[in-house]
Structures are given as structure tokens and as C-alpha cells.
N, C-alpha and C positions, 0 to 999 in steps of 0.2 A: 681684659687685662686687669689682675686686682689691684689692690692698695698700693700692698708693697712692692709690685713693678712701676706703677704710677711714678712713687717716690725714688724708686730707683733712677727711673727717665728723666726724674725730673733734677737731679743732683748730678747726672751725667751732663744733660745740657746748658746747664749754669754752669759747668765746670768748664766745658770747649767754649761756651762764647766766652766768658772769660778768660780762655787760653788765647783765644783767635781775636779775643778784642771787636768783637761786633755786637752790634745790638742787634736787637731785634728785627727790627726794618730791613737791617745789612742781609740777616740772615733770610731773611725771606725772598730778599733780591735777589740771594745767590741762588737762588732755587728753591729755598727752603718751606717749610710750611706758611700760613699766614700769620700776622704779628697773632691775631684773635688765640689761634689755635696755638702759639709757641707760651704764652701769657697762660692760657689754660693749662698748658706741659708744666711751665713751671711754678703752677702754684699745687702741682701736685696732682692734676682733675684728670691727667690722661689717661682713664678707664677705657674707653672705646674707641681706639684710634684703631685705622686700617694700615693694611700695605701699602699703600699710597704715601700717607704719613708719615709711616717708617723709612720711606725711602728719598722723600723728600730729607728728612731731615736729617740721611746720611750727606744729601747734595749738598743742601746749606750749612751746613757744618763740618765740610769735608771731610767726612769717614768715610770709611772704607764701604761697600753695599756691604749690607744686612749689620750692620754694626748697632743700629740704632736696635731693631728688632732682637739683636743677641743682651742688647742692655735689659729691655725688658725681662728678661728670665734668665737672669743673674748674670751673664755676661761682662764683657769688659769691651769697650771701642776702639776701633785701630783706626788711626788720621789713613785718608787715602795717600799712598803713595807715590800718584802723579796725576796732581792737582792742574797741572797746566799742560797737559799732551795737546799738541798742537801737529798739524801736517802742511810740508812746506811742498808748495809742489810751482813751478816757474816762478820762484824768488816770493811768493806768498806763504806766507803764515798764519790759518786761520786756526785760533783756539776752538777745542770742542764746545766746550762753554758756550761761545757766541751761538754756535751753529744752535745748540740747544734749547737757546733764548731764542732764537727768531721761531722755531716748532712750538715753543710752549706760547711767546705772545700771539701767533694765527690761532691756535687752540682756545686763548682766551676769547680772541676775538668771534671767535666761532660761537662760545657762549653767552657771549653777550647780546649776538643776533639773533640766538634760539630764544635768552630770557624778556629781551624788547621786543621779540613778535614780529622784528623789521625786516622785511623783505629784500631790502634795499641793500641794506646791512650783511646781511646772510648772503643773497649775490657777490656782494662785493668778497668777502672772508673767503669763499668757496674757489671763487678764480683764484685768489693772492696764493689758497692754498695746496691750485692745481700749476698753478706756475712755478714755483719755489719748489714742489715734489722732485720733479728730478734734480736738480741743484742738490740741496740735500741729499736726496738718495743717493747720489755718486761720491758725495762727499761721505757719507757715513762708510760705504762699503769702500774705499778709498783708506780713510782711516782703520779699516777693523783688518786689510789685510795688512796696511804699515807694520800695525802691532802684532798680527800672528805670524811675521815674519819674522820680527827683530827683538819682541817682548811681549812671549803670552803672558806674561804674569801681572803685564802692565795695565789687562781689559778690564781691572776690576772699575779703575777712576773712571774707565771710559764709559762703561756700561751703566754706572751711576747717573750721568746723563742722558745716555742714548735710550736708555731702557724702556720709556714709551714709545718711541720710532719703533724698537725690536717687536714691543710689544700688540704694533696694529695688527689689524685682522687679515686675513687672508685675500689678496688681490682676489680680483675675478680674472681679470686677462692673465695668459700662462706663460708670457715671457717675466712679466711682475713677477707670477708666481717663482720663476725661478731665483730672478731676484731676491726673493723675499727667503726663500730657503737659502741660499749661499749665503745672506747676511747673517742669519740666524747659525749655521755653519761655522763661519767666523768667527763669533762668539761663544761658540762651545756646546749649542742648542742643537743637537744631531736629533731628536726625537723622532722618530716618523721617516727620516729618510734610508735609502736603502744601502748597502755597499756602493752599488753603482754610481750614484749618486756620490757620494763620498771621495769616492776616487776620482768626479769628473771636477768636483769643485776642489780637490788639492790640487789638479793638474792646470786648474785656473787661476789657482792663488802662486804655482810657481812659475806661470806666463805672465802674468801679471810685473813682477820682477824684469822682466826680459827687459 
């Protein structure tokens, strides 16, 4: 990214945190990049930032996905438009948000056993993050047919979040596997799969309803 996208990123971002009234810290909590990396955006230094960056810093600054990235080459940013999608299921309300924080703090946590060398550590992160998988998992796919039912146009905010979940590797076991294509399905991700396929996961998504 050159100069003058830098400068562009970086007068876009100053502009939403002070539309949204957050600082730096705020924004990073929201998901956003780290305070280091945001402090670097806005003095202008964002030359080499990746997709990761760009997408973090749709989440922390509630844009719309790829908002950030269309700033960079000349673009203009659209706030997401639902920032708080939530799925109410036996009188619960859990925001995607939350769900999305507890995936990325085990994530951290993952890192941090791999950079301390800890054994101990790394055990413990690996269970927290074989136990919460399904939890989440049903929760994501849960939420992705709510909204391809009632509001496709609404996955943008969701996908903002969920987009590293979407984005794991491919199970080894083949009921995952299908799992893992039906979510991907969901969100609008058909690559790879065949008619047949197509047809069995709409006819899942309108039993699912029932």
C-alpha cells in the first residue's frame, strides 16, 4: 500500500473514532487492531498492512467488511448495519460479539502457550478449545440460518466477526466436514460444492424452521 493510501486510511480512521467516540484502547477491544498498529495507521505509516488488518479494523470501528480495504484505494466506508445481531433462542439473547470474543481470547490464549514454550499451558488452551467447539459451532450455524431466513443482507455485520470461525481449515472427520460446508453455504461461500449438495443444505435450512 503506498503513501497516499496510508494517508487516506489514516484520515478515514481518525474520522470514525471520532464519529464513534472511542479511543484507541476502545477500539481494539472491539476487535480492532492493537493500540501499536492503530497509532501507526494514524500517523500515516500504514504501508504494509495485510487482510487481517483490514478486517480487524472493519470490526473495531464498525464498518461494513472490506470497508477498510476499499478506503485504501480510494474508496469511501459504510458503518455496518447491524452492529448488534443477536439470536434469542429459550428466552436467551446472546450477541454475536460476545460469541466472537470468547473464539478470539482461546486464540490468544493458544498463542501465548506456543510463544512461553509451556506445556502446561498449551494442554490447558487445547481442551478449553475442544470443549467450547461445539457450543460455538451450533451457535454460529444457528445464527447464519436465523439470518438467511429472515435477512440476507444482514451477514455482512455478522461475517465481520465470524469470519475466522468461517475461515478454519478443513475438518478431518466427515460429519464436521459437512458441518463445515453448510456453514460456509450459509454465508454465501458455495465454492467447491455441487448441486446436490446445494439442494440438500436448502432443504436443511428450511427444516430447520419447522
Amino acid at each position: 500500500m503506498g503513501g497516499s493510501a496510508a494517508e487516506r486510511l489514516r484520515a478515514a480512521v481518525l474520522a470514525r473514532r471520532d464519529q464513534l467516540k472511542f479511543s484507541r484502547r476502545q477500539v481494539s477491544l472491539n476487535g480492532g487492531p492493537s493500540e501499536p498498529t492503530l497509532l501507526k495507521i494514524e500517523r500515516g505509516q500504514g504501508d504494509d498492512l495485510g487482510a487481517a488488518t483490514f478486517r480487524k479494523l472493519d470490526i473495531g470501528l464498525q464498518w461494513e467488511a472490506g470497508s477498510a480495504a476499499r478506503v485504501a484505494v480510494g474508496g469511501t466506508p459504510a458503518a455496518a448495519a447491524r452492529s448488534d445481531v443477536a439470536l434469542a433462542s429459550g428466552g436467551l439473547s446472546v450477541p454475536v460479539a460476545a460469541v466472537a470474543e470468547v473464539t478470539k481470547l482461546v486464540g490468544e490464549l493458544q498463542d501465548l502457550a506456543d510463544v512461553r514454550e509451556d506445556q502446561s499451558l498449551r494442554s490447558i488452551s487445547e481442551r478449553l478449545a475442544l470443549a467450547i467447539r461445539p457450543i460455538y459451532g451450533s451457535y454460529v450455524t444457528s445464527v447464519l440460518e436465523a439470518n438467511r431466513r429472515s435477512s440476507p443482507g444482514g451477514l455482512a455485520a455478522i461475517l465481520q466477526l465470524l469470519g475466522p470461525f468461517l475461515d478454519e481449515p478443513i475438518p478431518t472427520d466427515a460429519a464436521d466436514v459437512s458441518e463445515w460446508q453448510y456453514r460456509r453455504w450459509l454465508a454465501g461461500q458455495t465454492d467447491g460444492l455441487t448441486k446436490a449438495q446445494e439442494q440438500r443444505f436448502q432443504r436443511r435450512l428450511e427444516q430447520s424452521d419447522e
